[in-house]
Structure formats: structure tokens, C-alpha cells
N, C-alpha and C positions, 0 to 999 in steps of 0.2 A: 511338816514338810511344806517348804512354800512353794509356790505355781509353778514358777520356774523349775527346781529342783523334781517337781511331779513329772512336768513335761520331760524333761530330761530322760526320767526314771523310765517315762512309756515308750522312749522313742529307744532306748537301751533296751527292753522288753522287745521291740518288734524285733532290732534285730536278731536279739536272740531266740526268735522265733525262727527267723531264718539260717541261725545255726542249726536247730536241732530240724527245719525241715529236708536241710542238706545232708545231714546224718541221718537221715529216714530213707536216704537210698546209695550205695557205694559207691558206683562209677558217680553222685555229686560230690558226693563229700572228695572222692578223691582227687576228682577235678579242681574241687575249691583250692585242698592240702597243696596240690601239685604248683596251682597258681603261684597261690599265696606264700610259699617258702616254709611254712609252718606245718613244723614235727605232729604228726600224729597224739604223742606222745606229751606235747608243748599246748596245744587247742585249749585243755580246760585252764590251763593258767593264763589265760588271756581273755576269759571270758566276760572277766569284771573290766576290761581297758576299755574306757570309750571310745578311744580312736581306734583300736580292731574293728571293734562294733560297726564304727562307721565303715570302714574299710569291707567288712562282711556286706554291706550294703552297697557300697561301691560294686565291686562284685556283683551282684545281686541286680543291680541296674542299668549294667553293661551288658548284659543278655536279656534280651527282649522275652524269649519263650521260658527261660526261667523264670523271668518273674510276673509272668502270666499264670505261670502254674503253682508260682508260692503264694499270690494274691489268691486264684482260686480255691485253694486248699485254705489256705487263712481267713478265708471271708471278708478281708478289707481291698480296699480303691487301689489300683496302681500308682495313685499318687500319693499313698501313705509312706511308699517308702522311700520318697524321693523327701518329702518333706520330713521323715525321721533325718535323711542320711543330712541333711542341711543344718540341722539339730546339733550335732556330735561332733568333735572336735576334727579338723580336716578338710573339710568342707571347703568349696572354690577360694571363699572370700578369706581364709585364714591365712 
């Protein structure tokens, strides 16, 4: 796998970090669902899209106290997930 495609891979990983830390409590995850348009029932088949991903992290960095507390639980910088979500397809400049 080359550098690129690594980066890619981890910055896919965080988000989906932040999927399953949303699904570790209901009223998040149902807040996300509710947002987001997406079926309960539709979430894991979207799980492999880079652009959901990104989109989960959009999400994600549009609430300030959420992702204070997904950083805290995940161990990394608040600016990790700014700099995945610039990563994955969507992102300002696309």
C-alpha cells in the first residue's frame, strides 16, 4: 500500500472511530441518524464510502462538546479530526 493510500486508510479509521463512538450511546447515535437522513437499518452499508466518512466527521466538528469528548475518549488532538475530514472526499476545496 503506498503513503497516500495508508493516509487515506487511517484518516477512514478515525472516522470510523467516530461511528462506533456514536453508537456507544443512543440519544448520539440517534441524533447523528436523525441528522443525517440515514436509515438505521442503511448505516452499515455506508460504512466503506469515503465521502459518509467524511460527512461523519463533518458532523463531528460541527459540535464543539462532541468532539471534545470523542477526542477525549479516543486519545488523539482535536485537530486530528479536522485534518482526517480534509483528507476524504468533500472537503471545502472539492
Amino acid at each position: 500500500m503506498n503513503q497516500k493510500n495508508s493516509h487515506l486508510r487511517d484518516n477512514e479509521t478515525l472516522a470510523l472511530q467516530v461511528v462506533q463512538f456514536l453508537a456507544g450511546d443512543a440519544d448520539r447515535l440517534g441524533r447523528f441518524l436523525a441528522l443525517s437522513g440515514i436509515a438505521p437499518a442503511d448505516l452499515k452499508n455506508t460504512l466503506n464510502e469515503p465521502a459518509f466518512l467524511g460527512g461523519v466527521l463533518d458532523y463531528l466538528l460541527g459540535d464543539e462538546t462532541l468532539l471534545q469528548e470523542f477526542c477525549a475518549n479516543a486519545g488523539v488532538s482535536p485537530e486530528q479530526p479536522a485534518r482526517a475530514r480534509r483528507a476524504l472526499p468533500g472537503a471545502g476545496g472539492e
